[in-house]
C-alpha positions in Angstrom: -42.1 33.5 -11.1 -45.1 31.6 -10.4 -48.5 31.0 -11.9 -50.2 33.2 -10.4 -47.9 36.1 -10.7 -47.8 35.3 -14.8 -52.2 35.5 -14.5 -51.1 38.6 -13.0 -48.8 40.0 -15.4 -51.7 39.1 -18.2 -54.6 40.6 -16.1 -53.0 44.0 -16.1 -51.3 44.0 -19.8 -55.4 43.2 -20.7 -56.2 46.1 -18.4 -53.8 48.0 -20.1 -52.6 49.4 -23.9 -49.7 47.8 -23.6 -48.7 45.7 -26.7 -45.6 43.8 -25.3 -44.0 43.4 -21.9 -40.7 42.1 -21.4 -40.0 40.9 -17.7 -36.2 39.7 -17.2 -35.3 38.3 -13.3 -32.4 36.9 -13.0 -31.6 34.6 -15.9 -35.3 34.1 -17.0 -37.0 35.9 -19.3 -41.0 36.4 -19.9 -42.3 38.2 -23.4 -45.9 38.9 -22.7 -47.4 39.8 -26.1 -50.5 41.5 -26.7 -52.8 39.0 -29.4 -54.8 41.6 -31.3 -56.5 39.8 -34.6 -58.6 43.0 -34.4 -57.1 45.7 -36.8 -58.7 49.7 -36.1 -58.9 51.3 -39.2 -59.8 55.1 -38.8 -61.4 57.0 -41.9 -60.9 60.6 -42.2 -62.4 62.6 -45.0 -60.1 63.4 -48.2 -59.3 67.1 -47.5 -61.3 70.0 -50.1 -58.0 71.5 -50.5 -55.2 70.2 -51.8 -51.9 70.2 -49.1 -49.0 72.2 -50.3 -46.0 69.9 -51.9 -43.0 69.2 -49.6 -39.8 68.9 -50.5 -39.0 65.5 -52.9 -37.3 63.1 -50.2 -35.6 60.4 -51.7 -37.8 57.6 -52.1 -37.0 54.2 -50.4 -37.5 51.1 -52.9 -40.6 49.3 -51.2 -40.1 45.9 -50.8 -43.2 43.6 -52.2 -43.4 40.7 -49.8 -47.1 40.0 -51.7 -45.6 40.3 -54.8 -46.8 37.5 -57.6 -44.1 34.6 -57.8 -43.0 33.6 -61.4 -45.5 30.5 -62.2 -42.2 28.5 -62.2 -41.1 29.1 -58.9 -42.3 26.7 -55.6 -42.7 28.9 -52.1 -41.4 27.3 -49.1 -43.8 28.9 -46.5 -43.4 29.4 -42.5 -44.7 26.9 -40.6 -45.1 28.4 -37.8 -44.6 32.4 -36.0 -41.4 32.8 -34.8 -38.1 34.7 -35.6 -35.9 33.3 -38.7 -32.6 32.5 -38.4 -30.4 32.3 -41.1 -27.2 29.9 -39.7 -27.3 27.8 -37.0 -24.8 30.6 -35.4 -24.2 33.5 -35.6 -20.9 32.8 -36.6 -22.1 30.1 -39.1 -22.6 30.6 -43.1 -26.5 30.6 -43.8 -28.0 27.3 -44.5 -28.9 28.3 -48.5 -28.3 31.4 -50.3 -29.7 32.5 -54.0 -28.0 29.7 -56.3 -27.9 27.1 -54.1 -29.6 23.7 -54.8 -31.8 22.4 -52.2 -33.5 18.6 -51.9 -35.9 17.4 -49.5 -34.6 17.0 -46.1 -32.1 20.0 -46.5 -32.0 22.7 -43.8 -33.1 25.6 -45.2 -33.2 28.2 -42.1 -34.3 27.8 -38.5 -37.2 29.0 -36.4 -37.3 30.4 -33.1 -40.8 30.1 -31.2 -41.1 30.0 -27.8 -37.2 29.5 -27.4 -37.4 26.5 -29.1 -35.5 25.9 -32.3 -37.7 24.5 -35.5 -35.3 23.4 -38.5 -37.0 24.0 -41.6 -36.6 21.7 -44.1 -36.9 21.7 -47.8 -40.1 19.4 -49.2 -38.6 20.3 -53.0 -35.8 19.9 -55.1 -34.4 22.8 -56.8 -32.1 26.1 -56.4 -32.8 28.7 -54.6 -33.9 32.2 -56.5 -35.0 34.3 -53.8 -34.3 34.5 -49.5 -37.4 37.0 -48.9 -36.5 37.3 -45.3 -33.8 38.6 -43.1 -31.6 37.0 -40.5 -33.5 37.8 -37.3 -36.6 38.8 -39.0 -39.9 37.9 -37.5 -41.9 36.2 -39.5 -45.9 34.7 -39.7 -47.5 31.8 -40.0 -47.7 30.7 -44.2 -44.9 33.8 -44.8 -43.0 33.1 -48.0 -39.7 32.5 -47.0 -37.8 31.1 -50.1 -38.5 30.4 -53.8 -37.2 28.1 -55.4 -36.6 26.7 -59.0 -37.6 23.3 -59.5 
């Protein structure tokens, strides 16, 4: 593909509601993403009459990703957006799991933006309490990734 068939692409995802596009020919690949900073928020009045109960589904333990850190603990943030990666492999062990002790210029994870791999290194010394993210998890600028125990 071109330039000028990419501006294409992007002048008709704009024209469109489409969040995401992904165009695959031959052994390249383009994600066109959708970079909406604008968040809709629709009010709708609280109902005068109460909604009949349903049936108690078993409740799902909700994770707290904004959660207050123990005043003890250090956050190693994101960087940068991308997808996290766990191992250099997926046949690899994980850089760091909970336990582990960690000093500056250790690997903790890796980064995936724009198919280009970011090592993320640890600025602290300490053990590791808590991996708040997944292997192949997006994840956003300044997102807590690890605490750690100085």
């Amino acid at each position: 593909m071109n330039l000028k068939e990419i501006q294409h692409l992007v002048e008709i995802i704009n024209a469109s509601n489409l969040d995401e596009v992904i165009i695959k020919e031959g052994e390249s690949e383009i994600t066109l993403r959708r970079n909406s900073s604008k968040a809709q928020t629709i009010f709708q009045p609280a109902p005068a009459v109460q909604p009949v109960q349903r049936a108690a589904a078993p409740e799902q333990p909700v994770a707290a990703p904004a959660a207050a850190p123990a005043e003890d603990l250090l956050e190693i943030r994101s960087p940068i957006v991308g997808t996290f990666y766990s191992a250099p492999s997926p046949d690899s062990p994980a850089f760091v799991k909970n336990g582990d002790r960690v000093k500056p210029g250790d690997v903790l994870c890796i980064i995936e933006a724009m198919k280009l791999m970011n090592e993320i290194e640890s600025e602290v010394s300490g053990a590791i309490v808590d991996v708040l993210v997944e292997n192949g998890q997006p994840v956003e600028y300044n997102q807590v990734l690890f605490r750690v125990k100085p």
